[in-house]
SEZA-498655 format. One record per residue: residue number from 1; x, y, z of N, C-alpha, C, CB in turn. Coordinates in steps of 0.05 Angstrom, whole numbers. Glycine has a CB too. Example, Ala and Ser with C-alpha at 12.3 -4.5 7.8 and 13.67 -1.06 7.14 Angstrom:
2
+-----+--------+--------+--------+--------+--------+--------+--------+--------+--------+--------+--------+--------+
!   i !    nc1 !    nc2 !    nc3 !   cac1 !   cac2 !   cac3 !    cc1 !    cc2 !    cc3 !   cbc1 !   cbc2 !   cbc3 !
+-----+--------+--------+--------+--------+--------+--------+--------+--------+--------+--------+--------+--------+
!   1 !    264 !   -114 !    156 !    246 !    -90 !    156 !    264 !    -66 !    156 !    226 !    -89 !    181 !
!   2 !    257 !    -45 !    142 !    273 !    -21 !    143 !    258 !      1 !    157 !    282 !    -12 !    114 !
+-----+--------+--------+--------+--------+--------+--------+--------+--------+--------+--------+--------+--------+
This chain:
75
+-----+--------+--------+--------+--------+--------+--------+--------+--------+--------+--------+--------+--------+
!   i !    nc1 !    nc2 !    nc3 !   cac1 !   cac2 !   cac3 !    cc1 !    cc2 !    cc3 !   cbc1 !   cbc2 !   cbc3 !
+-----+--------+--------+--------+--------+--------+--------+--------+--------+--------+--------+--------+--------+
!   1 !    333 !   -156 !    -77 !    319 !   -173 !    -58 !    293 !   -183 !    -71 !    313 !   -159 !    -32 !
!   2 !    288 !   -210 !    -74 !    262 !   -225 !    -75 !    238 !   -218 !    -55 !    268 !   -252 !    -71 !
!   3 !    215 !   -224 !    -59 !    196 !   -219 !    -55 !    200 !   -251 !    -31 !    176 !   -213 !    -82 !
!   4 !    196 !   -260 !    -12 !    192 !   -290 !      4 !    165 !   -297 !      0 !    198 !   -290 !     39 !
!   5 !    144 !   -272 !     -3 !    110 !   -271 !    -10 !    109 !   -287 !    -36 !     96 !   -237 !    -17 !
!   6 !    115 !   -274 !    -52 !    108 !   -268 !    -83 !    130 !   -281 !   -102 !    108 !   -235 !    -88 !
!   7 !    153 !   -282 !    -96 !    173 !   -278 !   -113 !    187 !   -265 !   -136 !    173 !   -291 !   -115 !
!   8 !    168 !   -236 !   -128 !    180 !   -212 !   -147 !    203 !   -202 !   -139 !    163 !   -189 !   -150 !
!   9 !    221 !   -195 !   -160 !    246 !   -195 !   -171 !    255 !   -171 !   -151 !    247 !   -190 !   -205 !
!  10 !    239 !   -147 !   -155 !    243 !   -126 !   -139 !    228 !   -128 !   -118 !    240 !   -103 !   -151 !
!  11 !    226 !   -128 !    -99 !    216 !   -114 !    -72 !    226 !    -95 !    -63 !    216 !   -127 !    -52 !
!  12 !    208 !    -65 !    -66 !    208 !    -42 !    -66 !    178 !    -39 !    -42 !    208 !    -29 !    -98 !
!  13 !    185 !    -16 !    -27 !    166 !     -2 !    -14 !    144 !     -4 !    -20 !    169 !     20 !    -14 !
!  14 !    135 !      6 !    -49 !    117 !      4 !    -54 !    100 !    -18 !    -67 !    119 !     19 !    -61 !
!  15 !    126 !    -45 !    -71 !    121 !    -71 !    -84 !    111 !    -89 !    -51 !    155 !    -85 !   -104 !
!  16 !    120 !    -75 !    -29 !    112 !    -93 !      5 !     80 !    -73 !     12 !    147 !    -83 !     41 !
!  17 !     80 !    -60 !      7 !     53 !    -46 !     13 !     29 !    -34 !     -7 !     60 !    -23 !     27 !
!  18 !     35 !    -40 !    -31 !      6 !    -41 !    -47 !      9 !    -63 !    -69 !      0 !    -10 !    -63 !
!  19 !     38 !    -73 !    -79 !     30 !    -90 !    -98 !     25 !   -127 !    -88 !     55 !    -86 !   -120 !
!  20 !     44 !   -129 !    -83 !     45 !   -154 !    -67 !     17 !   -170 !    -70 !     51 !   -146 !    -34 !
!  21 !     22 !   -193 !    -70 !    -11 !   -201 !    -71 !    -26 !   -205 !    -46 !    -16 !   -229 !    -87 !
!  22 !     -6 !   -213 !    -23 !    -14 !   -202 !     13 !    -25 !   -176 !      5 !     17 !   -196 !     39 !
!  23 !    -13 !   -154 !      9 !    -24 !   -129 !      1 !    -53 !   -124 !     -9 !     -8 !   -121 !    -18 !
!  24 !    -44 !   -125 !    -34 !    -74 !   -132 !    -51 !    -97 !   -137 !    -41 !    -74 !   -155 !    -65 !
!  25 !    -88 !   -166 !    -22 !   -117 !   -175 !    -18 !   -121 !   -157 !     10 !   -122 !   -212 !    -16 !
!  26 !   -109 !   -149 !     30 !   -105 !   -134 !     54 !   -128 !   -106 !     38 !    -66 !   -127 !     62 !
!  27 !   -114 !    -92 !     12 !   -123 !    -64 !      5 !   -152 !    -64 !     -4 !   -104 !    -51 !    -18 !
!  28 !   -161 !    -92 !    -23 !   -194 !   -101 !    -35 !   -206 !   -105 !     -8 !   -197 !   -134 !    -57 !
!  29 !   -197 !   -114 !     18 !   -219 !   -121 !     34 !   -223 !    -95 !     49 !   -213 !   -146 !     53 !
!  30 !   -206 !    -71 !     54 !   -212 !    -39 !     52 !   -235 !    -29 !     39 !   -192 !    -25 !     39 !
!  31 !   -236 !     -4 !     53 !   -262 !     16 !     34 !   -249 !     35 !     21 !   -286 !     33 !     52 !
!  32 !   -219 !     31 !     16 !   -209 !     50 !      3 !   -220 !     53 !    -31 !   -179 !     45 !      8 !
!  33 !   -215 !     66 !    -49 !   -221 !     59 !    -75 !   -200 !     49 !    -90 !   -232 !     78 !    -88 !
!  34 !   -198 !     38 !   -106 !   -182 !     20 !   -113 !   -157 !     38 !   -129 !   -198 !     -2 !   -131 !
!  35 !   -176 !     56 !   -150 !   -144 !     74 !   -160 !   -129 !     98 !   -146 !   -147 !     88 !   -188 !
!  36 !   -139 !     92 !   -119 !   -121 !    102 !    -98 !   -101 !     92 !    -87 !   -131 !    107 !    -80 !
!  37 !   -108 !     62 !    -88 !    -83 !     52 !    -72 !    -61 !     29 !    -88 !    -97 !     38 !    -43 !
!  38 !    -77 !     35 !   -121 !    -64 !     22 !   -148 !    -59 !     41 !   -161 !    -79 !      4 !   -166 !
!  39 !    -61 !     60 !   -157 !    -51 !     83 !   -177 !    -23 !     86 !   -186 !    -57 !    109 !   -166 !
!  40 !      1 !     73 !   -173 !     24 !     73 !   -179 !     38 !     96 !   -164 !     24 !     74 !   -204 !
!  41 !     63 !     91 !   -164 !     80 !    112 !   -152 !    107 !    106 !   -146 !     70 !    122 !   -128 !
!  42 !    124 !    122 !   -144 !    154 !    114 !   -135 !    158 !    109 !   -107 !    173 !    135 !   -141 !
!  43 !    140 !    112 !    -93 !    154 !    109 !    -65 !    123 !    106 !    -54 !    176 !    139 !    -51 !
!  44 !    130 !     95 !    -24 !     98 !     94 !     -2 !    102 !    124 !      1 !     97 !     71 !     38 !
!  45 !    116 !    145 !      3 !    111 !    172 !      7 !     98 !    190 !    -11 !    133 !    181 !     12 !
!  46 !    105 !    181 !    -40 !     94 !    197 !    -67 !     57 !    176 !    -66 !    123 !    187 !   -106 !
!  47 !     56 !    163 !    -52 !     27 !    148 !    -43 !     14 !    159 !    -26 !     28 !    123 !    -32 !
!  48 !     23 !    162 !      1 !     14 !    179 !     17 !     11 !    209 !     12 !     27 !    175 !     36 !
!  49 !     26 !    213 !     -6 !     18 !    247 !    -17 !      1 !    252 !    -32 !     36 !    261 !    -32 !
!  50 !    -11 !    225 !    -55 !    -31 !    225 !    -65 !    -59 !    220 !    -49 !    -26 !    209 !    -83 !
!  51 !    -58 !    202 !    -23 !    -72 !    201 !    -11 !    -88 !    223 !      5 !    -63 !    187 !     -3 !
!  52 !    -68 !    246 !      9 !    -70 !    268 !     27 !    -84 !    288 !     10 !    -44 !    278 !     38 !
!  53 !    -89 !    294 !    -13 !    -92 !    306 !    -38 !   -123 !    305 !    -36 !    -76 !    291 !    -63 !
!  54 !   -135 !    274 !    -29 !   -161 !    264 !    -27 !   -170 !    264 !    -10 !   -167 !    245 !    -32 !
!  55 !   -159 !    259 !     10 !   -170 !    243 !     40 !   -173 !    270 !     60 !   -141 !    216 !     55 !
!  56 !   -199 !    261 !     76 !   -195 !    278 !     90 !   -172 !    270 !    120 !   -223 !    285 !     95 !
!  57 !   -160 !    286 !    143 !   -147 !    275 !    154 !   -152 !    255 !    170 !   -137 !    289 !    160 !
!  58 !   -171 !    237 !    177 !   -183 !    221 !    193 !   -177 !    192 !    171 !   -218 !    232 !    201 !
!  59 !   -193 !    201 !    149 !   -185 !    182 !    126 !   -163 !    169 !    118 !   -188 !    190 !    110 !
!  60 !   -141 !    195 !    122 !   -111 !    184 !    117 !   -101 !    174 !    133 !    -93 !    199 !    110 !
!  61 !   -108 !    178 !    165 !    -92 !    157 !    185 !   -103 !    137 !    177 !    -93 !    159 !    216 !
!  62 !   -130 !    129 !    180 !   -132 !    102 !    168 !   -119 !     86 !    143 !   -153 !    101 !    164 !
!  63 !   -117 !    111 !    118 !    -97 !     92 !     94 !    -72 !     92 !    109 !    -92 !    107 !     58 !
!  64 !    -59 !    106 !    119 !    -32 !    102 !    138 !    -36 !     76 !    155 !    -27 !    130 !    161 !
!  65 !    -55 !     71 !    163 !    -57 !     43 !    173 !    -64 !     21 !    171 !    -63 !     41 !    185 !
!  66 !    -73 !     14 !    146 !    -76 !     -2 !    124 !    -46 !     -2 !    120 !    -96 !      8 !    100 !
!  67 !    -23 !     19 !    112 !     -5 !     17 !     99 !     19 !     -1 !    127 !      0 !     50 !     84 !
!  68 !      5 !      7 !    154 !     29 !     -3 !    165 !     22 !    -32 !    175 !     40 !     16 !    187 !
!  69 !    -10 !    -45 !    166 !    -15 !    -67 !    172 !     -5 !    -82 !    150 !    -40 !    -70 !    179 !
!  70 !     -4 !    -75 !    126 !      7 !    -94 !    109 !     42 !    -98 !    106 !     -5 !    -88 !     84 !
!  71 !     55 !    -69 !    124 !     77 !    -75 !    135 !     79 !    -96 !    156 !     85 !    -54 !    144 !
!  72 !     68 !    -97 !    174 !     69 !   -109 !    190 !     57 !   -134 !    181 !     61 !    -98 !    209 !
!  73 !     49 !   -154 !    161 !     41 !   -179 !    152 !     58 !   -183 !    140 !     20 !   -183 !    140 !
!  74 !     82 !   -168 !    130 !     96 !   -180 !    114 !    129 !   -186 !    131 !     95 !   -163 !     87 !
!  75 !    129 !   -174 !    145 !    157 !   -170 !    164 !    146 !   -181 !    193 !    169 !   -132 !    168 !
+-----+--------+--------+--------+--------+--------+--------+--------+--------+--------+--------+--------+--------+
């Protein structure tokens, strides 16, 4: 599947919620830090596990909701 955003080749989980350039600009206008939510990963779950690692739990619902607003901008 194509990207309808972007027109990347793959659209993956983690290509609709951190790479995307919607995304992107959704994650820079955050207070998250940046090689948190660019750090790479195989999945939004191996993301959120890195997130949880850092975050305290108040923190991570919020990256959880960053993650489901840029779901929700793109669908």
């Amino acid at each position: 599947m194509r990207c309808d955003i972007c027109g990347a080749v793959e659209e993956s989980d983690v290509h609709v919620l951190f790479l995307c350039p919607l995304a992107m600009e959704v994650w820079n206008g955050s207070d998250f830090e940046e090689d948190l939510w660019r750090g790479g990963g195989s999945s939004a779950l191996d993301m959120v596990g890195k997130a949880a690692t850092v975050l305290s739990a108040d923190r991570l619902a919020e990256f959880v909701a960053v993650m489901w607003e840029c779901w929700n901008s793109k669908n």
